[in-house]
N, C-alpha and C positions, 0 to 999 in steps of 0.2 A: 242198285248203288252205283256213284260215279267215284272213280279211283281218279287221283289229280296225280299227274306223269309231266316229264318237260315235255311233251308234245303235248299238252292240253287235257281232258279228261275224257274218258271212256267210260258208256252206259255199261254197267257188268248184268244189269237185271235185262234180257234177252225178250222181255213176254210184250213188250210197246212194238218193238219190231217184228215178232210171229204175226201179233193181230193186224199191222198194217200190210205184211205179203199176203195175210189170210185174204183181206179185200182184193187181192190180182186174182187171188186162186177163185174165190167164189163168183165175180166178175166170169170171170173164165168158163166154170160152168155154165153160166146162167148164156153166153154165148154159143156154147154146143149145146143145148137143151132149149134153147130156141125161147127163152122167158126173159122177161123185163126184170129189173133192180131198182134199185139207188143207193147212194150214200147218203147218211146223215152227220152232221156236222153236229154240236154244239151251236145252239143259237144265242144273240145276245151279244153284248163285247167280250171280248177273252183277254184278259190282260197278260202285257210280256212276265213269263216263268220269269223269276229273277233266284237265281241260285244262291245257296247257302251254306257257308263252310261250317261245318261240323272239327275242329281238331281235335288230331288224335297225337300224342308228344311221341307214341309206341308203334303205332301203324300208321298206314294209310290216311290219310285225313280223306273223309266221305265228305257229298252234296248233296242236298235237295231242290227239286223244283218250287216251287212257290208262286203259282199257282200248277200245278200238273198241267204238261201241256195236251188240247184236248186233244181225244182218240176219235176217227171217222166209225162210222158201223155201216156195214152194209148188209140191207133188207130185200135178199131175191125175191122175186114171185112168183111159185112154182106154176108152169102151163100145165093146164092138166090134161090135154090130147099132146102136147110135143115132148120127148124127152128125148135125152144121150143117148147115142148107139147103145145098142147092146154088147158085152163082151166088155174087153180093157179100157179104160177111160181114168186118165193119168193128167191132172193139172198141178205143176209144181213153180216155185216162184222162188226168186232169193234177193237178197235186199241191201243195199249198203247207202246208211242214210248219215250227213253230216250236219249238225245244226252249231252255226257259230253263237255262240250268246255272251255277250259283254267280253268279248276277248277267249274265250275257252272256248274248245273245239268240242264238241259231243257228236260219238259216233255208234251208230248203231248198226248190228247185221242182225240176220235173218236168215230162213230158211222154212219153209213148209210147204208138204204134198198131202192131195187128197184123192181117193181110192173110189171106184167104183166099181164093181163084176156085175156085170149081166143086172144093173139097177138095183143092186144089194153092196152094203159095206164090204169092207175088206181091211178086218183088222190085223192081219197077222202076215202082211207081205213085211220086206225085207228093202228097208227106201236107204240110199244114201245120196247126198248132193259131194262134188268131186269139185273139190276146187285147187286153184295154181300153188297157193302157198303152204295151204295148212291139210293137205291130204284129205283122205276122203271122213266124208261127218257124217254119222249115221243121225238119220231121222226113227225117232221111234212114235208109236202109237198112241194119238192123244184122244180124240173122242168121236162118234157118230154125230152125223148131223142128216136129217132126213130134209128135203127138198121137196116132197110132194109126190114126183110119179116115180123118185130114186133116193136112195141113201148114199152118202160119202162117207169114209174113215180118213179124218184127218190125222198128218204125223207131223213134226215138228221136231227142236232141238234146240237147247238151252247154249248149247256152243256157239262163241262169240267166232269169227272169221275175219280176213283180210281182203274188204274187196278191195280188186285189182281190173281196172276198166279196159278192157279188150283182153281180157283173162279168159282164158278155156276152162268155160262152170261144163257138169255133166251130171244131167240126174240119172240114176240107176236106180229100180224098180225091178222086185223079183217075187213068187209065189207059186201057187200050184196050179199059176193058167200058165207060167213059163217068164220072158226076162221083158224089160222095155226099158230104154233110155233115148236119152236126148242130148243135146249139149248144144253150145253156142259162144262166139266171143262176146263178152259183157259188156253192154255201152257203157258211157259216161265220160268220164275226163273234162267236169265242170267246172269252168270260169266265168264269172262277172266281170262287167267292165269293173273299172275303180268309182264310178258314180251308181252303178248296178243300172244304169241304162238300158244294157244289152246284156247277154248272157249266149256262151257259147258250149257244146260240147265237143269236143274230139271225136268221140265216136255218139254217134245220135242213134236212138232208137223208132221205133213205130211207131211208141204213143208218148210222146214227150209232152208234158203241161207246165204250166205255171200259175202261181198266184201271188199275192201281195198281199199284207196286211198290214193298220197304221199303229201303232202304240204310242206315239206324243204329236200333235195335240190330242187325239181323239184315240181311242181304243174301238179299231171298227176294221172289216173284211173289203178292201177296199178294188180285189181284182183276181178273178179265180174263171181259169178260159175255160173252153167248152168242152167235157170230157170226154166232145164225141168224135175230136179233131185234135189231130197232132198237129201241134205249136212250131218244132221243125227245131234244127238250129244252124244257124246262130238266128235268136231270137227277141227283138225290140220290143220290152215290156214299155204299153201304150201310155200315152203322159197324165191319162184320167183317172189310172190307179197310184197317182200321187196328189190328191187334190188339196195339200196342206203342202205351205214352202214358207219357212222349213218345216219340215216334218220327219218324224222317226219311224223307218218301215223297213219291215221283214219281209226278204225277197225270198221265195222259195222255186224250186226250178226241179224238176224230176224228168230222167230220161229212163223209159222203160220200152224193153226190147222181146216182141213174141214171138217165138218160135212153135210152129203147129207138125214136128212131124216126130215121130217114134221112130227108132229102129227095134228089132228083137223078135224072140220067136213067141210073142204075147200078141203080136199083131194090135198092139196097144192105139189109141185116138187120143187128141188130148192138146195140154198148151205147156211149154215153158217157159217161163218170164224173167227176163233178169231186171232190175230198177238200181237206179242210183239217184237219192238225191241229196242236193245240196242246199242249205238255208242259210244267209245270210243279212244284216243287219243293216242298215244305210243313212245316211242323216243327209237332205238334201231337199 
């Protein structure tokens, strides 16, 4: 559900932002266990979500999307001679995404870690992510997912947050192999020119991407960089992902920051990932 506030309106339904950190986390794996992936997109033209007020004269007035906007999935491929260390293996992700749509702000957070012992689940550790404003948010236990030559136990949490870009996040991870944590300041801090030209963060991460898509004249995927290469920032989106003037396109910019080290007496392996992105609208 979206709550409309004088700052703009707030996603309150949490599960579009689990499953987009979920892609950092299983990405992540799929890089300590030494196996290929991809993402899948929705193919086709995707027309602009155009929101819609619901009133309510006693509460809240609620929104909807119109068309839902689409979700990526991502398809590991388990190796079946390579996998993850054996012992602690800890990839946790958190997420603060903003999409501008016709003047309202939609803002989305996140949080999820996935578990692995000695290439067996691990449903009943003890996860919290520790963030600047809103204290510590426990993650609890969502589902097994098997990989091939290992299983994960994915955790998650329905709790909305405040990201805060150069904020001190900290995952904490605890059980009967003993403690692992991580932390990091949080990238982001993103601006667009006023033509969306360019785009800059304050604090930049390691895999910073972008893309573009057009919605008037044409409803098409018009510029999506290479996910194998960080974009950088400040960063000049090229003039062939606007091939319509005038034309109406959705700038998207995401800065995501990995950190690869544990502390604790788990002797844990693994990744931390903080992401911030940002979407915006442009007519030009």
């Amino acid at each position: 559900m979206l709550r409309l506030s004088q700052r703009g309106i707030y996603m309150k339904n949490p599960f579009l932002a689990v499953y987009a950190v979920l892609g950092f986390m299983l990405v992540s794996f799929s890089i300590l266990a030494g196996c290929t992936g991809s993402f899948t997109m929705p193919t086709g033209a995707v027309a602009t979500p155009v929101p819609t007020n619901t009133p309510c004269p006693y509460c809240t007035p609620t929104f909807t999307m119109t068309p839902a906007p689409p979700t990526p999935t991502f398809s590991p491929t388990p190796n079946a001679t390579v996998t993850i260390p054996m012992g602690v293996v800890v990839t946790g992700a958190f997420d603060g995404s903003v999409m501008n749509i016709y003047g309202y702000s939609i803002t989305i957070t996140a949080g999820t870690v996935a578990i692995s012992y000695n290439h067996a689940a691990y449903p009943s550790a003890t996860v919290y992510l520790n963030t600047p404003l809103d204290g510590s948010i426990l993650l609890t236990y969502l589902t097994d997912q098997n990989l091939g030559t290992y299983t994960i136990s994915q955790y998650s949490s329905a709790t909305q947050f405040t990201y805060v870009p150069n904020g001190l996040y900290s995952l904490s991870v605890s059980g009967g192999f003993g403690t692992a944590s991580s932390s990091m300041n949080a990238p982001g801090g993103i601006t667009f020119s006023a033509n969306g030209a360019s785009v800059t963060a304050a604090y930049p991460g390691n895999i910073d991407q972008a893309q573009v898509s057009e919605s008037s004249p044409t409803a098409r995927s018009t510029f999506v960089s290479n996910p194998a290469v960080s974009v950088g920032s400040p960063y000049i989106y090229p003039g062939s992902a606007f091939p319509d003037s005038p034309g109406t396109y959705s700038e998207t910019y995401s800065v995501g920051l990995t950190v690869m080290s544990f502390t604790g007496t788990a002797g844990a392996q693994g990744t931390f990932v903080g992401n911030e992105t940002l979407s915006s609208n442009f007519t030009r």
